[in-house]
C-alpha positions as a Python dict, from the first residue, in 0.01 Angstrom:
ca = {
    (1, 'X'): (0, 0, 0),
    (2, 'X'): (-200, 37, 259),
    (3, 'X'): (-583, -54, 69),
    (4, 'X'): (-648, -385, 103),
    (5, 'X'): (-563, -482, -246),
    (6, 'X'): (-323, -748, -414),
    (7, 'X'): (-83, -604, -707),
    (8, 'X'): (161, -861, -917),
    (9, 'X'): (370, -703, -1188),
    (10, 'X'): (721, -784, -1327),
    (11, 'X'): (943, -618, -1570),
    (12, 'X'): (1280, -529, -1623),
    (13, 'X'): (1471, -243, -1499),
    (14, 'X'): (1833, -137, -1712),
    (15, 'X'): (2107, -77, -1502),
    (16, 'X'): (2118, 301, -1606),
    (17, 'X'): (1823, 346, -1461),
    (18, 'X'): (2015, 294, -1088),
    (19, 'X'): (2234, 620, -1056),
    (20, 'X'): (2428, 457, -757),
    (21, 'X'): (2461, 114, -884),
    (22, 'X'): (2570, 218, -1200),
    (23, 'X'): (2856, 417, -1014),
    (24, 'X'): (2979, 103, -897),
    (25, 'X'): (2946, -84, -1234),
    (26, 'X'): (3266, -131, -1449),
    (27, 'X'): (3058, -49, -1764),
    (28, 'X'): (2716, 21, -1838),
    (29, 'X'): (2523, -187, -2154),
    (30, 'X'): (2172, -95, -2266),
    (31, 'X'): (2145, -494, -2148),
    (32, 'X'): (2247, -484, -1829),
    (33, 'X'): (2000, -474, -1567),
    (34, 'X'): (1731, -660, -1351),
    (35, 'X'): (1450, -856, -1382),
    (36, 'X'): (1225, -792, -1125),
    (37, 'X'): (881, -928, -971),
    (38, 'X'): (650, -773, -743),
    (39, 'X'): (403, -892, -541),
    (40, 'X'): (184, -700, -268),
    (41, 'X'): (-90, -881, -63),
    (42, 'X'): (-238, -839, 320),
    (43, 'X'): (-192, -1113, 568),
    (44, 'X'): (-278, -1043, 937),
    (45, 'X'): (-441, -707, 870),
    (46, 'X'): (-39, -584, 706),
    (47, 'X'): (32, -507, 422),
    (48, 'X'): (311, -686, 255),
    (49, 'X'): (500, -725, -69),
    (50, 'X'): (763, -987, -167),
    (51, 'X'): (1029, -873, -429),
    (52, 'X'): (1257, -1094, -665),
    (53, 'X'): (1538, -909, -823),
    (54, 'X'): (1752, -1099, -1062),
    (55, 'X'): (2032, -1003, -1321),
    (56, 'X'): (2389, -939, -1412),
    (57, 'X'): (2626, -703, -1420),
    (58, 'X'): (2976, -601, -1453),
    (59, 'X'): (3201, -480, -1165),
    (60, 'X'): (3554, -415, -1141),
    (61, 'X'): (3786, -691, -979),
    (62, 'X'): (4013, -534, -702),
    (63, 'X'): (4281, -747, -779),
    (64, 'X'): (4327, -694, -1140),
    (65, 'X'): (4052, -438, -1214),
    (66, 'X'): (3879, -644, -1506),
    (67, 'X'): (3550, -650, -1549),
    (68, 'X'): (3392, -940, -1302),
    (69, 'X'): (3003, -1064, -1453),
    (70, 'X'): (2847, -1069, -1129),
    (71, 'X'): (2501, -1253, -1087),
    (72, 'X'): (2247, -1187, -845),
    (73, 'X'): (1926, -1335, -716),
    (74, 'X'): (1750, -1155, -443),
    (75, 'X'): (1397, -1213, -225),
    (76, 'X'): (1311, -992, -6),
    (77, 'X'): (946, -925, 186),
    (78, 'X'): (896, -615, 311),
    (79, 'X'): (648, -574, 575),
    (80, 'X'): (453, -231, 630),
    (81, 'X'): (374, -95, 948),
    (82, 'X'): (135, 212, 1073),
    (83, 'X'): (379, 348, 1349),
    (84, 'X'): (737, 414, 1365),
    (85, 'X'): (742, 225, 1732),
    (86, 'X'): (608, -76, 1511),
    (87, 'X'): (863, -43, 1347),
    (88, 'X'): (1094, -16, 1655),
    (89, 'X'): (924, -355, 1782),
    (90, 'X'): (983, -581, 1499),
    (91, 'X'): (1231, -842, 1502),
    (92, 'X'): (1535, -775, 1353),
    (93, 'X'): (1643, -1162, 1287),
    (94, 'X'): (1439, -1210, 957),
    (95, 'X'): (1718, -1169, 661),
    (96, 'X'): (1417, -1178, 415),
    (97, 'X'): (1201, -974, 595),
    (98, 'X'): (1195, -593, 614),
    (99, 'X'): (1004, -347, 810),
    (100, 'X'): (887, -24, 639),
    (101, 'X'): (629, 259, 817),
    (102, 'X'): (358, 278, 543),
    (103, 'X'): (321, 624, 411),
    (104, 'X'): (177, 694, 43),
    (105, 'X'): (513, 810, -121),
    (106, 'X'): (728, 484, -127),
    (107, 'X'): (1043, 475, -378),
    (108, 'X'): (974, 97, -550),
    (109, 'X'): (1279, 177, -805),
    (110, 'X'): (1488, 323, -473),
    (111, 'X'): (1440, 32, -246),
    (112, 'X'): (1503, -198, -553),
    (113, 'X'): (1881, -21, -565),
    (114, 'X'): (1941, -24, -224),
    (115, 'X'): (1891, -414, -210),
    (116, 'X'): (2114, -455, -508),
    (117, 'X'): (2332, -221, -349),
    (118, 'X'): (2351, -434, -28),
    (119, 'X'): (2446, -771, -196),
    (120, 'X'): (2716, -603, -362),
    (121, 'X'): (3041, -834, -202),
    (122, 'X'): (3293, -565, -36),
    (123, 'X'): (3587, -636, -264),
    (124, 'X'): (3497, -875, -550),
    (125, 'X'): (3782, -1057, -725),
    (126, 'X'): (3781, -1283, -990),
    (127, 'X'): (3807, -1655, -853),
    (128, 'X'): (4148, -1775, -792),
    (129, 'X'): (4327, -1848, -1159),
    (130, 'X'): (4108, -1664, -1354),
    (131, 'X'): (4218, -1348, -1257),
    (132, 'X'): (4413, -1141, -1509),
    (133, 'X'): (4711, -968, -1276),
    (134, 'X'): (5054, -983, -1309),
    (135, 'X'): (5283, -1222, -1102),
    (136, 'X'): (5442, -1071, -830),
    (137, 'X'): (5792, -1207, -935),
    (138, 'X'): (5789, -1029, -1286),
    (139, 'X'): (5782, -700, -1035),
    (140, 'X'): (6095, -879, -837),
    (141, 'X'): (6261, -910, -1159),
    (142, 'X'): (6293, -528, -1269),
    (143, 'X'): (6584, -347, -1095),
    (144, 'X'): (6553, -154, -857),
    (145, 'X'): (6553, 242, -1023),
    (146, 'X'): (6729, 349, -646),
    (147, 'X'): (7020, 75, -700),
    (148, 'X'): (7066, 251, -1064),
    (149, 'X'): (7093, 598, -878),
    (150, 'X'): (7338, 436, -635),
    (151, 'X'): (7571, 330, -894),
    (152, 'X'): (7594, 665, -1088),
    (153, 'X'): (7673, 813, -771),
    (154, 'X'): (7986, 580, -741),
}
């Protein structure tokens, strides 16, 4: 990352091959995944590289716990820096940008995850009408099994 050299590349990634994200997926298809584009390039003597992740996949709803097709579209720059206290100085405002302290193992695939991971929503439901759960008044209508016990004890 560091040379001063430009890379472009894109390709897709299946969903299997995200152990974590598949965890959280309600079913995994040889289909499912991302398609992803990389781009690296220098500007201001720093390295940088913009990713686009985009694709689909199934999570549970946490109302009904049906599959929910989720859809994604991510862009995110990450910027590399020599020195941890870089690192420590950039701003943390920038939503699309990302600090990282060069070194010459960097997980592509990893990072890739954890940004998928992040846009996750916290407790995805199906929108309202769509989703597949039962009424609460069919639970109101079934007696009570402690009023049953009540009465045989009569």
């Amino acid at each position: 990352m560091l040379a001063p050299v430009s890379y472009e590349g894109e390709g897709f990634i299946q969903l299997a091959n995200f152990p974590r994200l598949s965890a959280e997926a309600a079913s995994v298809n040889p289909e499912d995944g991302f398609d992803c584009q990389i781009l690296s390039w220098h500007q201001d003597d720093r390295p940088l590289m913009g990713v686009k992740i985009r694709g689909r996949m199934a999570i549970a709803c946490q109302r009904c716990l049906d599959p929910l097709g989720l859809e994604l579209e991510i862009h995110k720059t990450y910027v590399f820096l020599k020195t941890d206290g870089e690192a420590d100085e950039f701003p943390l405002d920038r939503d699309d940008e990302e600090a990282m302290v060069a070194s010459t193992h960097f997980n592509l695939l990893e990072a890739i995850e954890d940004e998928i991971l992040l846009e996750l929503p916290h407790a995805p439901k199906h929108p309202v009408g769509q989703c597949q759960s039962r009424p609460l008044e069919a639970d109101l209508e079934k007696p009570n099994p402690f009023k049953v016990l009540k009465n045989l004890k009569k």
